[in-house]
C-alpha positions as CSV (number, residue, x, y, z in Angstrom):
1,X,-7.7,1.3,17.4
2,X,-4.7,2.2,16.0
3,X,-1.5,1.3,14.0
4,X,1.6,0.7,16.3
5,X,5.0,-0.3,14.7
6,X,7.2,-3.3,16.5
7,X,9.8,-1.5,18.6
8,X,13.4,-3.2,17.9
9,X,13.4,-5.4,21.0
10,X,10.2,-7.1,19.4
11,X,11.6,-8.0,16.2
12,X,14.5,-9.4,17.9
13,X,12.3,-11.6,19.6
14,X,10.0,-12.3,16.6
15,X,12.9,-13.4,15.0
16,X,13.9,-16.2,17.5
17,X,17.7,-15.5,18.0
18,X,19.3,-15.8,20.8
19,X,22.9,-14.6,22.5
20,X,24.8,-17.9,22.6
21,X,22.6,-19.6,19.0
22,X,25.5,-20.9,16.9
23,X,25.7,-18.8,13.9
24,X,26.4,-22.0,11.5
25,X,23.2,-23.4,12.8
26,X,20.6,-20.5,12.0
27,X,18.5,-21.7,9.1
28,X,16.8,-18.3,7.3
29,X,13.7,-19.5,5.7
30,X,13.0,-20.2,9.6
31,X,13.9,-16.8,11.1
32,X,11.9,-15.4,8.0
33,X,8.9,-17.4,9.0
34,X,9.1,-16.5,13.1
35,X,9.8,-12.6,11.9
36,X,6.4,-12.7,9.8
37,X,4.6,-14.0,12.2
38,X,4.4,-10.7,13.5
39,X,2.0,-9.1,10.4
40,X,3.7,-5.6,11.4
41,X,6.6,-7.1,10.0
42,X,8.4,-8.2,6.3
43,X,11.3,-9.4,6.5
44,X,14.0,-8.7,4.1
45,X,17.2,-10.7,4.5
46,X,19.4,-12.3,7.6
47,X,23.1,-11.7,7.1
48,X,25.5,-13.9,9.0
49,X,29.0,-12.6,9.8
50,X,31.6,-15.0,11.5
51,X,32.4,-15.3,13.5
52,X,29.6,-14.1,16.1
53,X,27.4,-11.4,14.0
54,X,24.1,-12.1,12.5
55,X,21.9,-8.7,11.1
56,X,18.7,-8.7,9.7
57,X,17.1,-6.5,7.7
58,X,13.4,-6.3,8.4
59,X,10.7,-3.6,7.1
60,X,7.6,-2.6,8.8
61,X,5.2,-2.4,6.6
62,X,3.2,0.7,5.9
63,X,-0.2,1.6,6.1
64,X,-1.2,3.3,2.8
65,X,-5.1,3.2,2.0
66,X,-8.5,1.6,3.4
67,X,-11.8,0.5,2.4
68,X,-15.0,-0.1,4.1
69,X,-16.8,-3.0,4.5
70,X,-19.8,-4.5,6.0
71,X,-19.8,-1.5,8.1
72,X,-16.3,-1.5,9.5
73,X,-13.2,0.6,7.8
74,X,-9.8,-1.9,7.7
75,X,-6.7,-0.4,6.8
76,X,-4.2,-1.9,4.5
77,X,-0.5,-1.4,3.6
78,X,0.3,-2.0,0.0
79,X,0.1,-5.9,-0.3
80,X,-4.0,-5.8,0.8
81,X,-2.5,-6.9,4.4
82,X,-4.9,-5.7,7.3
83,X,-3.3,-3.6,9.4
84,X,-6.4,-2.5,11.6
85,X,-9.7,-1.7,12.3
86,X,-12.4,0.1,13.3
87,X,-16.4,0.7,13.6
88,X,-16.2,4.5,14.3
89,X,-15.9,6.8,11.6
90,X,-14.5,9.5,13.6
91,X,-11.5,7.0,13.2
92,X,-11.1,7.3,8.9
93,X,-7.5,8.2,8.5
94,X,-7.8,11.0,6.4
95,X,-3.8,11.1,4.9
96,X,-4.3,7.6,3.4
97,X,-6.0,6.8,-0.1
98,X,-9.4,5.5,0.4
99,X,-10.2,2.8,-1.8
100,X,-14.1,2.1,-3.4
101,X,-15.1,-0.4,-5.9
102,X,-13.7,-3.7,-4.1
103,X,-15.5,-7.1,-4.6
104,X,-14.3,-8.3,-0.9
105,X,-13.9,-11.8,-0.9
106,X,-12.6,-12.7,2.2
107,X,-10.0,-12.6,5.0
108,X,-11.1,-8.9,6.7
109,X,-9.3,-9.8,9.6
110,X,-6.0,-7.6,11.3
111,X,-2.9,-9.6,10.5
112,X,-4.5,-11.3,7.3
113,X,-4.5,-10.6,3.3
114,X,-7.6,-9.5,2.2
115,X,-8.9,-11.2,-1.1
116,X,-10.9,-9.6,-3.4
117,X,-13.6,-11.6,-5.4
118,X,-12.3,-10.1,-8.8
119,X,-8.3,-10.9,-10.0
120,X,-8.1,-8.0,-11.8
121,X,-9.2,-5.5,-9.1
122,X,-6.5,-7.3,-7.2
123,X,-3.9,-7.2,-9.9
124,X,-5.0,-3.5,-10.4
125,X,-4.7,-3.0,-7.0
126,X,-1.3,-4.1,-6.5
127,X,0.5,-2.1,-9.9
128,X,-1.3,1.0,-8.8
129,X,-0.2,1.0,-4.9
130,X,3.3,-0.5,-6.1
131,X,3.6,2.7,-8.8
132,X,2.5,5.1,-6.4
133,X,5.1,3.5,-3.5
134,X,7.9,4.0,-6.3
135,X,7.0,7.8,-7.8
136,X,6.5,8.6,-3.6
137,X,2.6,9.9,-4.7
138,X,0.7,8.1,-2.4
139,X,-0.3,10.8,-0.2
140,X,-1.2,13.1,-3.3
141,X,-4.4,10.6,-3.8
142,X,-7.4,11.2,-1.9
143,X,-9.6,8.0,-3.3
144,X,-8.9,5.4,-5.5
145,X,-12.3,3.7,-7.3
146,X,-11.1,0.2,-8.6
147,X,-14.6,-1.1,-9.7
148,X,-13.7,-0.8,-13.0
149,X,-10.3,-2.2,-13.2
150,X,-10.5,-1.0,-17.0
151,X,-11.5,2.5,-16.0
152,X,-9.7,3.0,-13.0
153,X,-10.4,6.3,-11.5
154,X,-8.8,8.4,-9.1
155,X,-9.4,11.5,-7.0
156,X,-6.3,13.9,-5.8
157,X,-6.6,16.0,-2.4
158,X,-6.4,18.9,-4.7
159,X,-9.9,17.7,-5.9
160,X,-8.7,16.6,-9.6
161,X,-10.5,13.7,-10.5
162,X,-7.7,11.6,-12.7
163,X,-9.4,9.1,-15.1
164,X,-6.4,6.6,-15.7
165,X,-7.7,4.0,-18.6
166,X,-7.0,0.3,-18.6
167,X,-4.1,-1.3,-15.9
168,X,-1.0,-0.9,-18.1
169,X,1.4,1.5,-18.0
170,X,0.3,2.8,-14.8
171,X,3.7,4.0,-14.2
172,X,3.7,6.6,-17.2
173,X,0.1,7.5,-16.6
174,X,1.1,8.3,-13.1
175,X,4.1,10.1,-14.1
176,X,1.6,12.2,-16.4
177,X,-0.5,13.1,-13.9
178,X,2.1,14.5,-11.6
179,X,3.5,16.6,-13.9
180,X,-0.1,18.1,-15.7
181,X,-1.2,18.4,-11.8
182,X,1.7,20.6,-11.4
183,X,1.1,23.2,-14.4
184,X,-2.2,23.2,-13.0
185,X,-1.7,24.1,-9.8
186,X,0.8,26.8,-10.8
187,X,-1.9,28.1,-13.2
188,X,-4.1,28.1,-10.0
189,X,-6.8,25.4,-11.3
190,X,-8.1,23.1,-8.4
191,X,-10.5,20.7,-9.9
192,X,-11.6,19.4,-13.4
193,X,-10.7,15.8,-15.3
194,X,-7.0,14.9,-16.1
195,X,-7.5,12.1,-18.8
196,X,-3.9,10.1,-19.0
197,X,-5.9,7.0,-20.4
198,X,-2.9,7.8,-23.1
199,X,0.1,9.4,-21.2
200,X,1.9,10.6,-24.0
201,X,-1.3,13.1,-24.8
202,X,-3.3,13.8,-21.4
203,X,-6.5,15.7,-21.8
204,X,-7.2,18.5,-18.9
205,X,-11.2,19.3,-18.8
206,X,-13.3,21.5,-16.1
């Protein structure tokens, strides 16, 4: 199995409008509500122009890491949402972060939030995929291990592992790592310990 996104006709119909709906009457919490049902979909905002023009802004969401569990791997987009599955291995997407360390919970089902057993791997979870979404790394990490949520550990495609400390600042740790990754690779290093526990002073070691 694999991730298909909604063509345009299918959101249309996801959202419930029709040609002929009075504009005055569309209520947006509802079109929201019939445009999620589809769990390919987020929806952003409905726009209503008079007299006759509604537009909605609607974002497929993303498949950006996976896990396995219980045998099976399910892939996830940023907000833990399921996006698919699968029981062979011949399937692992290998351009997505794979994630190790998760106390599952719960909900490993396609079109449902997973829950993890342990808020701060899920709070962890979420600041690392959302600061990786923002400085457009995502497909610079090869692994992610969340065990730890105080030690959080990653592993680049390069093979770097990056130990990143404790959940805060994730955003200037990241932004560390990029750029020491960078000097490295121009010095022609490929593998070793980038420590941005403290991004102001990170700590290369082989």
């Amino acid at each position: 199995m694999s991730w298909s996104a909604a063509p345009a006709a299918e959101v249309i119909r996801a959202s419930g409008i029709r040609t002929g709906d009075s504009i005055l009457s569309l209520d947006e919490e509802s079109v929201k509500s019939r445009v999620e049902s589809d769990y390919r979909l987020q929806f952003r905002y409905m726009e209503k122009n008079l007299p006759d023009q509604v537009v909605l802004s609607v974002r497929e969401r993303e498949a950006c890491c996976w896990l396995t569990y219980c045998g099976i791997m399910y892939v996830m987009d940023k907000n833990r949402m399921v996006l698919y599955e699968s029981e062979d291995p011949a399937e692992q997407p290998i351009n997505l972060v794979e994630i190790k360390g998760l106390d599952v919970r719960s909900n490993t089902v396609v079109g449902q939030y997973i829950t993890f057993g342990n808020d701060q791997q899920q709070e962890a979870f979420g600041s690392l995929f959302l600061e990786m979404k923002v400085l457009q790394c995502t497909d610079l990490i090869a692994e992610a291990d969340i065990s730890n949520p105080d030690s959080i550990l990653l592993a680049t495609r390069e093979g770097f592992t990056v130990s990143m400390g404790d959940r805060e600042e994730l955003h200037a740790k990241l932004r560390s790592m990029l750029l020491v990754r960078e000097k490295l690779l121009e010095m022609g290093e490929g593998g070793g310990t980038i420590n941005v526990a403290n991004p102001e002073t990170p700590i290369y070691t082989q």
